[in-house]
SEGUKOL-808680 format. One record per residue (C-alpha): x, y, z; residue in three letters. Coordinates in pm, whole numbers, padded with zeros to 5 digits, always signed. Layout:
# residues N
XYZALA ...
END
This chain:
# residues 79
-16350+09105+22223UNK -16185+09155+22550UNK -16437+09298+22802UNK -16807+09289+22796UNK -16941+09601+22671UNK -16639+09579+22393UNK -16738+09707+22075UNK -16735+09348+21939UNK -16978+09245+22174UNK -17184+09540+22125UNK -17165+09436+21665UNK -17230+09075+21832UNK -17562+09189+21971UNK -17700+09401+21730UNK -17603+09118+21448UNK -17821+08883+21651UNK -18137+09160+21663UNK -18139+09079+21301UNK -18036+08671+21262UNK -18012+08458+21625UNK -17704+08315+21609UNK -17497+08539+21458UNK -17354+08751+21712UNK -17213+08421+21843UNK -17061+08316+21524UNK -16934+08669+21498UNK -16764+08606+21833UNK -16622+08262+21672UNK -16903+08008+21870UNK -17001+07786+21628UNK -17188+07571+21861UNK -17389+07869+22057UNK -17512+08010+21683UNK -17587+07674+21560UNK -17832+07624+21931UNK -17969+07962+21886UNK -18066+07995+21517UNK -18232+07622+21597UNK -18478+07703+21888UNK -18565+08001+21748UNK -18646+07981+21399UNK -18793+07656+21509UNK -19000+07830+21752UNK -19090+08148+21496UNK -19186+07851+21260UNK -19434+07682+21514UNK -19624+08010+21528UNK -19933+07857+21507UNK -19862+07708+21840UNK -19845+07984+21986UNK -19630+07851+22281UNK -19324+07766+22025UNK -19378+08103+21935UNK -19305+08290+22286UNK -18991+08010+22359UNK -18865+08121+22010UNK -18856+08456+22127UNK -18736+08429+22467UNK -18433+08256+22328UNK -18400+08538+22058UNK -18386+08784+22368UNK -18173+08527+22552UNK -17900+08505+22234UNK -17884+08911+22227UNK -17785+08952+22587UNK -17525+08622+22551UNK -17394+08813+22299UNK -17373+09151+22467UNK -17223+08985+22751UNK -16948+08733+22629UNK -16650+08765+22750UNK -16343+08534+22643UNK -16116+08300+22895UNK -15795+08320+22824UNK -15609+08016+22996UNK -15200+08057+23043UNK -14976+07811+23106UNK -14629+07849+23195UNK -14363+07592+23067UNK 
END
């Protein structure tokens, strides 16, 4: 996954249309995925609330575009 707009972000996204979260642990993010799946299928759960509902999918929309537009740091050192 070099550059956003890489195919692997591009897998990452559309993975995370169908589970939040997994885009990110596509992309090797364990913490991100475990945030995202949280809030929102905590929030889908609290649909009744209606307000749960519409953070739950805000963050759905919110772990799409992280997805689409991760890109990695790579951090060299010279000995």
């Amino acid at each position: 996954m070099a550059e956003q707009g890489s195919a692997g972000n591009v897998i990452a996204a559309i993975c995370n249309v169908f589970f939040p979260g997994l885009g990110q642990l596509v992309q090797g993010r364990i913490g991100a995925a475990l945030f995202f799946a949280i809030v929102v299928f905590g929030g889908y759960a609290l649909w009744f609330l209606v307000i749960p509902a519409i953070i739950g999918g805000i963050f759905h929309l919110w772990s799409i575009i992280d997805a689409a537009k991760f890109r990695k740091v790579v951090i060299y050192r010279e000995y």
